[in-house]
MARPANU-422252 format. One record per residue: residue in one letter; x, z, y of N, C-alpha, C, O, CB in turn. Coordinates in steps of 0.02 Angstrom, whole numbers, padded with zeros to 5 digits, always signed. Glycine has a CB too. Layout:
aXZYXZYXZYXZYXZY
...
This chain:
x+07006+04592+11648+06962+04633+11608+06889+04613+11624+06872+04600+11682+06974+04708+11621
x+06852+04612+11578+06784+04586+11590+06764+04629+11563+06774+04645+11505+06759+04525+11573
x+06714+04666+11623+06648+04696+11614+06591+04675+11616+06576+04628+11652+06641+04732+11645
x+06542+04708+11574+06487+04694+11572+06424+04732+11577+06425+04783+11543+06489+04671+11534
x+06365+04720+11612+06312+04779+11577+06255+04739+11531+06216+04692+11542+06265+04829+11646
x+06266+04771+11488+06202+04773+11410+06143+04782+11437+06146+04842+11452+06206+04844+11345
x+06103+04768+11451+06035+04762+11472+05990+04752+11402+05977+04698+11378+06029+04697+11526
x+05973+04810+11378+05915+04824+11310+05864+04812+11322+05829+04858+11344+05903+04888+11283
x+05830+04738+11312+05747+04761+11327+05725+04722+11254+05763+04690+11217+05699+04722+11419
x+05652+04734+11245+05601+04705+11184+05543+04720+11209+05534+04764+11251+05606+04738+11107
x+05471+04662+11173+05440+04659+11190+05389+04707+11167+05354+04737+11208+05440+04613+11192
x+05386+04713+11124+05359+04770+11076+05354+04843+11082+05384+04869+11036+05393+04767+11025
x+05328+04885+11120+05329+04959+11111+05244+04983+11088+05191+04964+11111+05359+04996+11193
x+05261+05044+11020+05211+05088+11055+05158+05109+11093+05097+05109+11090+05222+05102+11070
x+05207+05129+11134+05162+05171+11186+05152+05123+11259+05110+05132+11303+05206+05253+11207
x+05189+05086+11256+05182+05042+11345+05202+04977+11326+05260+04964+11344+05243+05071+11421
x+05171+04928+11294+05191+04865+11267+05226+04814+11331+05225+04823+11391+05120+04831+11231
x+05249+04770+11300+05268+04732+11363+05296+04752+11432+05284+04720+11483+05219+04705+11379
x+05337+04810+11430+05350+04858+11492+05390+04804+11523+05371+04784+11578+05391+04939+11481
x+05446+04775+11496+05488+04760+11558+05459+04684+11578+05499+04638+11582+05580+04762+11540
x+05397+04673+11588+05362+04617+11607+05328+04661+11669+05307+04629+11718+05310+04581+11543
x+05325+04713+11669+05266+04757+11733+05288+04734+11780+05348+04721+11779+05262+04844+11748
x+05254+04722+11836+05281+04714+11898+05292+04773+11930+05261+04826+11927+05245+04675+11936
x+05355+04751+11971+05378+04812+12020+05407+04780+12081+05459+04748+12083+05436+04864+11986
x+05360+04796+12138+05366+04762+12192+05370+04693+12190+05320+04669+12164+05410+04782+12221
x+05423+04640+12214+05386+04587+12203+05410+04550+12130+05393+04494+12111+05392+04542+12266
x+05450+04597+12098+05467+04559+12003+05412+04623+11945+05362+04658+11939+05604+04576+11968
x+05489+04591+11911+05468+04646+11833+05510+04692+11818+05555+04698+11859+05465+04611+11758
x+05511+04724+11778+05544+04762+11779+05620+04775+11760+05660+04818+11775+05514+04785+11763
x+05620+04711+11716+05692+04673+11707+05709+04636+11764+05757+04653+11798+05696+04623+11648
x+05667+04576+11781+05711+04558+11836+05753+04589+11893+05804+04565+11918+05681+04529+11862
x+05711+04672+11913+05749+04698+11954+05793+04728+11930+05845+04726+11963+05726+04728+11990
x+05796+04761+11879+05868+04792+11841+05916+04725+11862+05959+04726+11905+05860+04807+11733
x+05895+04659+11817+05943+04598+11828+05964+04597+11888+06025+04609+11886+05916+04533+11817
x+05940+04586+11964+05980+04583+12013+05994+04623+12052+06010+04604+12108+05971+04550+12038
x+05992+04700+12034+06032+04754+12043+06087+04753+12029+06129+04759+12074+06015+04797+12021
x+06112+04744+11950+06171+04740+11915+06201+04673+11954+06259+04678+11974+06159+04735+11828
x+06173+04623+11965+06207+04548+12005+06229+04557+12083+06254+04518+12124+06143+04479+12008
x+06214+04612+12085+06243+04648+12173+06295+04669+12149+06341+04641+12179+06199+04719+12222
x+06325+04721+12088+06367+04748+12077+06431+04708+12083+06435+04667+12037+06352+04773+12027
x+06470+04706+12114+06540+04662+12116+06579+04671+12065+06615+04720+12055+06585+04676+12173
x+06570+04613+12022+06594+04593+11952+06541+04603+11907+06542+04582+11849+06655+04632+11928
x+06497+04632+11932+06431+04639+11874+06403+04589+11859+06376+04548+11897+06372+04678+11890
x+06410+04587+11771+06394+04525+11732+06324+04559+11683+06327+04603+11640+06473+04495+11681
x+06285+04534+11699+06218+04566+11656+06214+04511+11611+06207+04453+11630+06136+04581+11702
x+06219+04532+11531+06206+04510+11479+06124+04554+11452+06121+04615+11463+06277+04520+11436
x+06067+04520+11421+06024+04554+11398+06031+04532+11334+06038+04477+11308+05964+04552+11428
x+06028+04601+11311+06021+04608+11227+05946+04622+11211+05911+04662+11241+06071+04677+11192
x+05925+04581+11156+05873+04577+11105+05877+04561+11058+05927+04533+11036+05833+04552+11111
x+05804+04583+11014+05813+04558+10929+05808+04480+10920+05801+04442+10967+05748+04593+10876
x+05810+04465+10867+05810+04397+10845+05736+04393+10831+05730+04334+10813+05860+04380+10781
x+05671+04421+10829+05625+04406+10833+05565+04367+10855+05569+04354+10916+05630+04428+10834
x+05535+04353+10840+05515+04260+10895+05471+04311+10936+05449+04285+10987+05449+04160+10844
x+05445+04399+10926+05398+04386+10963+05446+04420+11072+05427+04442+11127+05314+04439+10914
x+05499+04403+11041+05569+04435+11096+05572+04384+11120+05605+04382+11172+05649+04464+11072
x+05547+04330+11102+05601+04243+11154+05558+04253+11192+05550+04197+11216+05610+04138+11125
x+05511+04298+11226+05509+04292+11299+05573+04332+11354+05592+04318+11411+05435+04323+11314
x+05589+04382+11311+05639+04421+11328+05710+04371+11363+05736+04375+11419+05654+04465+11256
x+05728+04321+11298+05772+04273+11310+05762+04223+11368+05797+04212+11418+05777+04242+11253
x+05713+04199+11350+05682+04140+11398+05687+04174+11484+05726+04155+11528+05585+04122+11371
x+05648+04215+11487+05634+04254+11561+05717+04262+11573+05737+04222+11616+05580+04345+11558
x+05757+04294+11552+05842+04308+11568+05847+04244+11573+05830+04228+11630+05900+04346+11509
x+05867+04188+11534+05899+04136+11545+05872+04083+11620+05899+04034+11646+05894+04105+11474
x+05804+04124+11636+05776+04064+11700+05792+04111+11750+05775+04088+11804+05682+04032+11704
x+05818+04172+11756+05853+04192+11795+05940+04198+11789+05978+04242+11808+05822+04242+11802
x+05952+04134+11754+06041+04140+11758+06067+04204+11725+06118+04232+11744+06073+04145+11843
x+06032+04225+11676+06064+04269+11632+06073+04260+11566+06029+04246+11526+06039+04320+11633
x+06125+04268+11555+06147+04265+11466+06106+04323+11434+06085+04377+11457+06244+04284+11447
x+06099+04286+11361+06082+04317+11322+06083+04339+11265+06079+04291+11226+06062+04312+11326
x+06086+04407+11226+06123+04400+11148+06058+04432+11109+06025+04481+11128+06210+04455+11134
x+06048+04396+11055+05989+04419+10997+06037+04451+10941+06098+04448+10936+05937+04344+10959
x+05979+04491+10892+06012+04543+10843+05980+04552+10816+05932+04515+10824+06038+04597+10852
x+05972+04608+10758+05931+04629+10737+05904+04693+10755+05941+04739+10769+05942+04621+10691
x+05842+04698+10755+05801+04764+10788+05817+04835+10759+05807+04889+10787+05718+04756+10775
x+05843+04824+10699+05861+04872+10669+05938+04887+10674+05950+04946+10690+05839+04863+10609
x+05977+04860+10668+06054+04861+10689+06070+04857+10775+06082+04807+10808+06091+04790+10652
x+06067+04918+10794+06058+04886+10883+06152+04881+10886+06181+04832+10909+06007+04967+10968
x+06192+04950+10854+06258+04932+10858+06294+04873+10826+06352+04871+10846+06286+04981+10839
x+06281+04825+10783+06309+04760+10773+06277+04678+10819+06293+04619+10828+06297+04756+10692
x+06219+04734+10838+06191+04667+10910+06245+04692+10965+06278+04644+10986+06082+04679+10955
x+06266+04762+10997+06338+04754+11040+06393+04717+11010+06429+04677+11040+06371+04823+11055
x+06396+04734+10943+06462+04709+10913+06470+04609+10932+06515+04576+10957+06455+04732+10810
x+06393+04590+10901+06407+04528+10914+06399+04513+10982+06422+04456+10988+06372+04487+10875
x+06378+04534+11038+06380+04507+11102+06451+04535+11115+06484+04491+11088+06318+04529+11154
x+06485+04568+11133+06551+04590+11145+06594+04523+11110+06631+04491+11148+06566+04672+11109
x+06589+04503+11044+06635+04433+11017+06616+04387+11061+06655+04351+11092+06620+04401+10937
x+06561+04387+11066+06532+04316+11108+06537+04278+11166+06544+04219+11183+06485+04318+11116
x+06525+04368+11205+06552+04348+11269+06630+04370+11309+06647+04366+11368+06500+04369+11308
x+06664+04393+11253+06726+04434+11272+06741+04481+11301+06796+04491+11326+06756+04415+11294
x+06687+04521+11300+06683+04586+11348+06731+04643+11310+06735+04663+11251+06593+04616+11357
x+06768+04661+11379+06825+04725+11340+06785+04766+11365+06787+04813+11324+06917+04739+11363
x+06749+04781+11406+06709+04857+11427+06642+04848+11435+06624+04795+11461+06731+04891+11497
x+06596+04890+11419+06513+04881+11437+06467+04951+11459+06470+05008+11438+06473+04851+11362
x+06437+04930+11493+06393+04990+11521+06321+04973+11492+06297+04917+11502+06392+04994+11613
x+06286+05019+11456+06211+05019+11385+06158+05039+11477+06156+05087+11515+06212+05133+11278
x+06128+04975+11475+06036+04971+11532+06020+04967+11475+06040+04936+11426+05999+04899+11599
x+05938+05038+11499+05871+05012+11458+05846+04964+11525+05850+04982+11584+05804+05087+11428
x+05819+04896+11498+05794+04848+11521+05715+04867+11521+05680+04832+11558+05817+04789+11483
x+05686+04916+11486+05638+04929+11479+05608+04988+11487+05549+04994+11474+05634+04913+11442
């Protein structure tokens, strides 16, 4: 059985732009979510984002830390699980805000 955790982040907010770029202690605020979940024994952190170009930092930053990554659309967040679950074969998932 492969589990996974969904790690939600985007670059774009509102009210606190660029949040999961903040530093916190010595990362960001994704990276430490990321190797929290990579302590977890069997924890596989996938980060989900939109397909938006102004998100491929979102992608880029996960992938130079050895993390997969699934894009979507910003508006459909349940068919961005749908397609990362096909993708990466995940029978179970636990929803991180990355942000």
């Amino acid at each position: 059985m492969r589990i996974a955790f969904f790690v939600f982040a985007r670059v774009d907010s509102s009210r606190l732009p660029a949040k999961a770029f903040l530093r916190l202690g010595g990362s960001t605020v994704l990276g430490t979510i990321l190797s929290k979940i990579k302590k977890i024994e069997g924890g596989v952190p996938i980060v989900l984002t939109s397909d938006r170009s102004i998100d491929d930092c979102i992608e880029s930053y996960a992938n130079s830390l050895g993390v997969e990554s699934y894009r979507g659309s910003l508006s459909d967040v349940s068919m961005r699980i749908v397609g990362a679950i096909e993708r990466f074969g995940v029978d179970a998932f636990f929803r991180v805000n990355g942000d």
